[in-house]
LOMISE-906450 format. One record per residue (C-alpha): residue number from 0; y, z, x. Coordinates in steps of 0.5 Angstrom, whole numbers. Layout:
<nodes>
(node NUM,(Y,Z,X))
...
</nodes>
This chain:
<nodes>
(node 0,(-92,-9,13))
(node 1,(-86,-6,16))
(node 2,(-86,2,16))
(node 3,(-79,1,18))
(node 4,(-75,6,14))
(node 5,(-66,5,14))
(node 6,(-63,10,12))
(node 7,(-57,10,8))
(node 8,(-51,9,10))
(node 9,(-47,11,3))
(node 10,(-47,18,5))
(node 11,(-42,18,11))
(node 12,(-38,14,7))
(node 13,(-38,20,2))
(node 14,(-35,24,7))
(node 15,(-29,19,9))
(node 16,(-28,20,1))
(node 17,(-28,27,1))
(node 18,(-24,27,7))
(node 19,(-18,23,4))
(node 20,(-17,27,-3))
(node 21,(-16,34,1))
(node 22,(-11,31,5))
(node 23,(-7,29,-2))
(node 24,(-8,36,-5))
(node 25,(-2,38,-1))
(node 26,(3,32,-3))
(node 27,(5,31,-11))
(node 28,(9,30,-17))
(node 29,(15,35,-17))
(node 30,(13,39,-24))
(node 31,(20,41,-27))
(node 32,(19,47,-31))
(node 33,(22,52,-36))
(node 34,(19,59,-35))
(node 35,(16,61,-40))
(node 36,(17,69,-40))
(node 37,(24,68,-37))
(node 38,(27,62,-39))
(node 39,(29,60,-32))
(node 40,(28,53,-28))
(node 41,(23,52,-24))
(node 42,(19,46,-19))
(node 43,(13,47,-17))
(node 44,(8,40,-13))
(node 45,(3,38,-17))
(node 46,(-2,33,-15))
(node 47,(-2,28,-21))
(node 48,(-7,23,-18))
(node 49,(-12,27,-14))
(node 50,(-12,33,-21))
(node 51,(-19,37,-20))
(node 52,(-17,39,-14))
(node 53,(-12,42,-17))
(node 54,(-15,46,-22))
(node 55,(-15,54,-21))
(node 56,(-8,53,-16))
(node 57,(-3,59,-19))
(node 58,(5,59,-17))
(node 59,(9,64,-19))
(node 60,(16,63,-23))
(node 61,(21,65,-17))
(node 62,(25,70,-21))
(node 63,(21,74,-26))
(node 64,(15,72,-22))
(node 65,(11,70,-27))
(node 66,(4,67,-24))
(node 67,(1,60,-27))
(node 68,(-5,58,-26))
(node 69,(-7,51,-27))
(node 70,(-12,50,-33))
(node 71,(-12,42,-35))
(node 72,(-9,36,-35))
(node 73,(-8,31,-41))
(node 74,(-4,24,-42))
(node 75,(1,28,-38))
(node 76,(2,34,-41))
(node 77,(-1,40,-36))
(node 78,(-4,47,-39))
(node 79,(-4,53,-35))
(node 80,(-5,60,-37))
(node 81,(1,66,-36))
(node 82,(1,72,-33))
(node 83,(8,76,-34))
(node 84,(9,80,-28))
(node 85,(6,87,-29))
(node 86,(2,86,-34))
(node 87,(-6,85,-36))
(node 88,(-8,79,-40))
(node 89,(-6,72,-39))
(node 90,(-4,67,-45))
(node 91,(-3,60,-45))
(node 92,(2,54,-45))
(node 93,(2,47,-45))
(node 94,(7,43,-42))
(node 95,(9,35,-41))
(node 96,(11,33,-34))
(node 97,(13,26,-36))
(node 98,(19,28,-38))
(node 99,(26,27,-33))
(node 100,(29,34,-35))
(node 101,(27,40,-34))
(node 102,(19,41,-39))
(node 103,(19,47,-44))
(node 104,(13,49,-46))
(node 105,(11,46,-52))
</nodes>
């Protein structure tokens, strides 16, 4: 009767895996988009494959300098929520990022 216990092995494997989305966060997809306050373009990076660790990033609109937060993502459309610059509340947009040109918010 072996009282032998082995540990598991899966959990530095975790760690690995943990390791290996953090490095992706910073590279991604160019996100072409059409300010929804200013109407100017704009591109932002946006990690498409490695997605929950990008919800909560917030970019701002370099000319009116609107703030988006990223909400969610869905068959290749983003959702953010908006806060024009010196105002209180937010509100929200959808935008599809597969589209070559520049994306309005739908």
């Amino acid at each position: 009767m072996p009282s032998k216990k082995s540990k598991p092995k899966p959990a530095t494997k975790s760690q690995a895996k943990a390791a290996k989305p953090a490095k992706a966060t910073g590279s991604g997809q160019d996100a072409n988009l059409v300010c929804a306050e200013c109407s100017s373009n704009f591109t932002t990076k946006i990690a498409l494959n490695n997605f929950e660790n990008e919800v909560g990033k917030k970019f701002p609109c370099p000319k009116c300098g609107a703030i988006y937060e990223l909400i969610s993502l869905l068959e290749g459309r983003i959702t953010v929520t908006v806060l024009a610059k010196g105002e209180t509340r937010t509100y929200g947009k959808t935008y599809d990022v597969s589209t070559k040109d520049y994306a309005r918010p739908l």
